[in-house]
C-alpha positions in Angstrom: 67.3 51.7 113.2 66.5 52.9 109.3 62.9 52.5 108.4 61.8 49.3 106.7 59.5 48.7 103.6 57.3 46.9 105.7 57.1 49.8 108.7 56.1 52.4 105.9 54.0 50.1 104.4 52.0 49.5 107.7 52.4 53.6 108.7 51.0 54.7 105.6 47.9 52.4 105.8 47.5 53.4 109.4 47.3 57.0 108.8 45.4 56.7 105.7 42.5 54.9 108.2 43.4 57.8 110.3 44.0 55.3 113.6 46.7 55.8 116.1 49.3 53.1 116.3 47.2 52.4 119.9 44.0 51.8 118.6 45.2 50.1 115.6 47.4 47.9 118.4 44.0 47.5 120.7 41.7 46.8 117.5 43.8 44.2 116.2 44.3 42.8 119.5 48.5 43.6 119.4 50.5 45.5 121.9 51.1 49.1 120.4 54.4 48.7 121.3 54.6 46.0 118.7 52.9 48.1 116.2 55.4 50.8 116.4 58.3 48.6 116.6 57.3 47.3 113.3 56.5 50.7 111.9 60.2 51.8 113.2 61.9 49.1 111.8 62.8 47.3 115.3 60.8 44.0 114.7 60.3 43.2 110.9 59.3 39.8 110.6 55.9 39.3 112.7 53.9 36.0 112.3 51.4 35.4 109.6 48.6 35.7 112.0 49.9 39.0 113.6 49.8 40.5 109.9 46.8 39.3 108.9 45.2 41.0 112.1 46.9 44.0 110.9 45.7 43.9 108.0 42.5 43.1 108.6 41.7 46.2 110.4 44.1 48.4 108.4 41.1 47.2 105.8 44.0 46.4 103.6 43.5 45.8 99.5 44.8 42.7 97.5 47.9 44.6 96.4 48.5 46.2 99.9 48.7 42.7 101.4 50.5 41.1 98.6 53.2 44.0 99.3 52.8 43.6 103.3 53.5 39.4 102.8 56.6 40.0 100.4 58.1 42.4 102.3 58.0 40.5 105.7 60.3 38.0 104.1 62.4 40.6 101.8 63.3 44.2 101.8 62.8 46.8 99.7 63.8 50.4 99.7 61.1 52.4 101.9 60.9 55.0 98.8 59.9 52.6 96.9 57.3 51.4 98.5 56.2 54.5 99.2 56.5 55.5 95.7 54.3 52.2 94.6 51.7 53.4 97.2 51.4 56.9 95.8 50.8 55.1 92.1 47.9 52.9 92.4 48.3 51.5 89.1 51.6 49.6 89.9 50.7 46.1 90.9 52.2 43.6 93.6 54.2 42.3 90.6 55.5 45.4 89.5 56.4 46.1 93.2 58.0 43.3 93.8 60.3 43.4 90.6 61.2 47.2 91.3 62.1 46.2 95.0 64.1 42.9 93.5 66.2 44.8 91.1 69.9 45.2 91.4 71.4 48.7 90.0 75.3 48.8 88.6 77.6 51.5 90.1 77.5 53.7 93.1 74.3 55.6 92.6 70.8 54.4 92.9 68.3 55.2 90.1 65.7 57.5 91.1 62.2 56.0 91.9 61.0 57.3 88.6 63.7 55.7 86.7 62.9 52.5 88.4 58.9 52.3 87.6 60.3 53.2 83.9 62.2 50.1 83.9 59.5 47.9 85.7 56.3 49.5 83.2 59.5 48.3 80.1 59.7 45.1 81.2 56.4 44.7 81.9 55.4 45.7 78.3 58.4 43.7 76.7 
């Protein structure tokens, strides 16, 4: 199964606390079979609560859990989340209308050509 938005989302914040996916899974009171199933890609749509526990001890900021909520109901391009992640100035909103945008022809823009359309629209 590809990688979703939402499992590198989840990954990144993980490692960036430095937890394995079994302490994250004991801390936040999941299975870490469940935390790497959603980190994989193999489960992408936990409950509310579930995330928020996540979350929670992931010690997660406003735009990281506005991300987390929007992708559990859409997806979005794992580089370009992890592209928002590595560029902290990129909000939720900005996220959310690079993920959302649909691209003409058979080639995908790079990320960089994406956040230069988002930052346009943004200033337009």
């Amino acid at each position: 199964m590809a990688q979703s938005g939402l499992g590198l989302l989840l990954r990144a914040l993980r490692e960036a606390r430095g937890l394995s996916s079994r302490e994250l899974g004991q801390l936040a009171d999941i299975d870490h079979t469940y935390v790497y199933r959603l980190e994989t890609g193999e489960k992408q749509s936990p409950s509310e609560d579930l995330l928020a526990r996540l979350l929670r001890v992931l010690k997660a900021d406003g735009r990281e859990i506005e991300m987390a909520q929007w992708l559990v109901a859409n997806d979005a391009n794992p580089d370009w989340v992890a592209h928002t992640l590595a560029t902290p100035d990129l909000t939720a909103e900005m996220f959310e209308m690079g993920a959302s945008m649909r691209h003409r022809g058979g080639a995908r823009p790079d990320m960089q050509t994406i956040e230069a359309r988002v930052r346009k629209a943004f200033e337009d």
